[in-house]
N, C-alpha and C positions, 0 to 999 in steps of 0.2 A: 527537590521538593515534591514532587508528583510521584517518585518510584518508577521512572520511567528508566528501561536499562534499554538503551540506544546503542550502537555502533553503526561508523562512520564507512562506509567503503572507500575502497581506493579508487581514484577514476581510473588507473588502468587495469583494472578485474573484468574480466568477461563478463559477459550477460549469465552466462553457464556458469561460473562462479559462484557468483552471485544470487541463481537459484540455489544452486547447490548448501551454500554457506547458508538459506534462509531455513530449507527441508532439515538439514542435520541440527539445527540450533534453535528449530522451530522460532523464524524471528518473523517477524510483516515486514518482507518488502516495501517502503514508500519509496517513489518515484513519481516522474512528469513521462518518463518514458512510453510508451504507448505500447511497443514492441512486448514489455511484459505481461497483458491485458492477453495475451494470446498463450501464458504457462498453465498447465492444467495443475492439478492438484498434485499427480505425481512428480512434478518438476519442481515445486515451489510450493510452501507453506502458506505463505499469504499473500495479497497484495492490497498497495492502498496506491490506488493510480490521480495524483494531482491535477485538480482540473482548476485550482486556484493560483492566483498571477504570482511569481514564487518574490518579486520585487514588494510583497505583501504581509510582511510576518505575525502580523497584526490577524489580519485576515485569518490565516493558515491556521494560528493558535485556538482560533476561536472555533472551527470548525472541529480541530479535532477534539476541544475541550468538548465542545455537541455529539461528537461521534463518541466517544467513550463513556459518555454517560449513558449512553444507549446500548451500544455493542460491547460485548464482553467475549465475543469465540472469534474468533477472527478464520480461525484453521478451514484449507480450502477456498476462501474467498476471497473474490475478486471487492475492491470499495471501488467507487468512481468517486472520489472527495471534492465537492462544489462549498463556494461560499456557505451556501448556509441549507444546504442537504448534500446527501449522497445515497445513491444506488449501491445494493449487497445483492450479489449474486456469485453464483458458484464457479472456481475457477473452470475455465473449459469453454463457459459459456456465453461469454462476451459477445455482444453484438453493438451496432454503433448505435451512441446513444449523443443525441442532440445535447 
């Protein structure tokens, strides 16, 4: 219904993988994983880093239905996805964010 073209990864794909498969297919990254919040742009195309409780779908829906009415380039950037905002910033640039 949305036009959302999603693939699912395998859980045993590397992390390296998994950048790799995002930079050649140009796809966002979403994840909980923290460990990606550290790919610069040359590694990975985008990320969208989970800071919503994932037992939540409710929740999760609603935030990115708010992130997409807003953000339309994703390429390069880092999201930090919260209930009901997120941080965009450049991948590379990550610093911790309360």
């Amino acid at each position: 219904m949305k036009k959302i073209d999603a693939v699912l990864a395998r859980r045993s794909a590397s992390d390296k993988k998994l950048a790799e498969i995002s930079k050649i297919e140009k796809r966002i990254f979403i994840t909980n994983d923290e460990d990606f919040t550290d790919y610069s742009k040359e590694d990975i195309f985008s990320v969208i880093w989970l800071r919503i409780a994932q037992n939540d779908p409710a929740a999760l829906q609603r935030a990115f239905e708010k992130l997409l009415r807003v953000v339309s380039d994703f390429e390069g950037k880092l999201i930090v996805l919260h209930s009901n905002s997120w941080d965009a910033l450049q991948l590379g640039d990550y610093v911790e964010l309360s």
